[in-house]
C-alpha positions in Angstrom: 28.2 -14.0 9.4 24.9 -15.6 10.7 25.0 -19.3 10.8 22.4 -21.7 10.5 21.9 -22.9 13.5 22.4 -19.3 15.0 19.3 -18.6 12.3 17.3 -21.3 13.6 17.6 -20.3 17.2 16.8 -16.6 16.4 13.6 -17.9 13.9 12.6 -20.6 16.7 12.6 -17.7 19.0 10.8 -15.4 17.2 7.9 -18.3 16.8 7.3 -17.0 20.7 5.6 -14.0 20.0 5.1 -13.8 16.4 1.8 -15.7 14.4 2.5 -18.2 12.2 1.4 -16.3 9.6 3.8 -13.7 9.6 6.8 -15.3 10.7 8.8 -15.9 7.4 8.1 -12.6 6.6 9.3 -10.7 9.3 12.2 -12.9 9.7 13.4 -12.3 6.3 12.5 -8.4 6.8 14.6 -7.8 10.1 17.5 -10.1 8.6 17.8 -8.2 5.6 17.7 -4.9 7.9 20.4 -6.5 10.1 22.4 -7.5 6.7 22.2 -3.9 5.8 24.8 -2.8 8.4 27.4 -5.1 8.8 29.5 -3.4 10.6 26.8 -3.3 13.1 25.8 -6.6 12.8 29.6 -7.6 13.5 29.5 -5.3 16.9 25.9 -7.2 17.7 27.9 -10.3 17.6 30.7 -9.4 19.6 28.9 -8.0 22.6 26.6 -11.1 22.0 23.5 -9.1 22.0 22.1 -9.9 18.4 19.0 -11.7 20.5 18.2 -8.7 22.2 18.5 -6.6 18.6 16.8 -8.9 16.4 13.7 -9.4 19.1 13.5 -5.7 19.3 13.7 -5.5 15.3 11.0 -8.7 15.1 8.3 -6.5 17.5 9.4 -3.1 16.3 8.5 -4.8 12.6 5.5 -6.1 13.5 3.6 -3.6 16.0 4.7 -0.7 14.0 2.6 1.0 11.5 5.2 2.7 9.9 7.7 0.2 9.5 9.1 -1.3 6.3 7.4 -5.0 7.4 4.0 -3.0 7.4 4.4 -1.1 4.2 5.3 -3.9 2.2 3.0 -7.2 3.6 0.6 -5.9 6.2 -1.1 -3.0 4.8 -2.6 -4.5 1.7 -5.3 -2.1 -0.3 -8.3 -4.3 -1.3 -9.4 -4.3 -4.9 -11.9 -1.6 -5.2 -14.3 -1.7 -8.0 -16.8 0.8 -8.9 -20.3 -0.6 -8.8 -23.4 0.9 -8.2 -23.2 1.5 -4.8 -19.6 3.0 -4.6 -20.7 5.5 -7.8 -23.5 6.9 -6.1 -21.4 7.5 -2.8 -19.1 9.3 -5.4 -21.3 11.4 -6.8 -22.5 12.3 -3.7 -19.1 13.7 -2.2 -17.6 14.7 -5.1 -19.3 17.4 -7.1 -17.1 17.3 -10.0 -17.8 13.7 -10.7 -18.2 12.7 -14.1 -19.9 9.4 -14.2 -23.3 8.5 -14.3 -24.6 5.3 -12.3 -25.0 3.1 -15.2 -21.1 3.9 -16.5 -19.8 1.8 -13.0 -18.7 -1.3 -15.6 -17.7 1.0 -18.3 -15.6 2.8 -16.1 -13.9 -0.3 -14.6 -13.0 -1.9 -17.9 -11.4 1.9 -18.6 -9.2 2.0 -15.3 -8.5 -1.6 -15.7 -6.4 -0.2 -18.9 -4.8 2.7 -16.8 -1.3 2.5 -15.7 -1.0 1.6 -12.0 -0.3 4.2 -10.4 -2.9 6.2 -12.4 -5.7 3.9 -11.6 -5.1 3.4 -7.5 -4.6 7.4 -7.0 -8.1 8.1 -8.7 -9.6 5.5 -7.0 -7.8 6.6 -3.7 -9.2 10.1 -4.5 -12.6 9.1 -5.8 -13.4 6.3 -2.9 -11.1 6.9 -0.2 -9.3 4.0 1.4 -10.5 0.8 2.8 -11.1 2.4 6.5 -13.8 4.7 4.8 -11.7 8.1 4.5 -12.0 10.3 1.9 -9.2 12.5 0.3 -8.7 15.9 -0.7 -5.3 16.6 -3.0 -3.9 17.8 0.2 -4.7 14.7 2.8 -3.7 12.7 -0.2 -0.7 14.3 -0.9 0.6 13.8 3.0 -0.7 10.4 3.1 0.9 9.1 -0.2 3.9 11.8 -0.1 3.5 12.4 -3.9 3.1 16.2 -4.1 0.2 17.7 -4.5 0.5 19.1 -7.9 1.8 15.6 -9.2 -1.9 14.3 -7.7 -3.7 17.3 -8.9 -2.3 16.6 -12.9 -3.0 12.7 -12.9 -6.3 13.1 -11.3 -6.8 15.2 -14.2 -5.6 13.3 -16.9 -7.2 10.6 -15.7 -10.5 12.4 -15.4 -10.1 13.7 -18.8 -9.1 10.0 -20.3 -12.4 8.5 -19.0 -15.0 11.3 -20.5 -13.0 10.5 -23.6 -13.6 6.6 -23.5 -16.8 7.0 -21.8 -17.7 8.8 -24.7 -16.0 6.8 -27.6 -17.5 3.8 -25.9 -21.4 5.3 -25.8 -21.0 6.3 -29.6 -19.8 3.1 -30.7 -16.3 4.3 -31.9 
């Protein structure tokens, strides 16, 4: 429905007020959100105000925090390892921790053979986020919208899974 030159014109405009960085992205993002309705995309055309929808989808995409642009380029979680520094700060807020200091590499190499989502919800609970915020099950539960028995359980198991490596690992098994 979208022509190329019609594609062109809308991606040469969005180069106004988008960086370079981000522009494939966001291009791609708000077209396949356009391409999603096409029976709105057909009205759009027909009142000739696809410009005015698709620079309104382009900011929208970009300024917004809790847009699907955001969720799936923008808001990248760095790697977080455990080292010295980050166990100690764990100990410190959580009283149930069961590491000691010198474990921080042991316990990496254990997470590292976690499933996914196992290993970034413990460390999401154990170090908080890159910003510096800690979790409880409940602020993690709203913030992830996994429910908080679902956190409560894997923390668990995964708690559980490391004393048992941790200690396979110190006894030579």
């Amino acid at each position: 429905m979208i022509d190329t030159q019609t594609y062109t014109s809308l991606k040469n405009l969005a180069k106004n007020f988008l960086p370079s960085k981000y522009l494939d992205d966001i291009v791609h993002e708000v077209f396949l959100q356009i391409y999603s309705n096409p029976e709105r995309l057909k009205e759009l055309i027909d009142n000739k105000q696809l410009k005015y929808y698709f620079i309104r989808l382009c900011k929208n995409n970009y300024y917004s925090k809790t847009s699907k642009y955001y969720y799936k380029y923008k808001r990248q979680y760095k790697d977080i390892i455990f080292n010295t520094d980050t166990m100690k700060l764990a100990c410190k807020l959580k009283a149930d921790t069961l590491y000691f200091i010198e474990d921080a590499d042991l316990i990496n190499d254990i997470l590292d053979g976690l499933y996914w989502y196992d290993r970034e919800l413990f460390k999401l609970y154990v170090l908080g986020d890159n910003n510096g915020k800690r979790f409880t099950y409940t602020s993690l539960s709203k913030k992830t919208k996994i429910s908080r028995m679902n956190i409560y359980i894997t923390i668990k198991k995964v708690k559980e899974y490391i004393k048992e490596e941790l200690n396979k690992k110190r006894n030579g098994l």
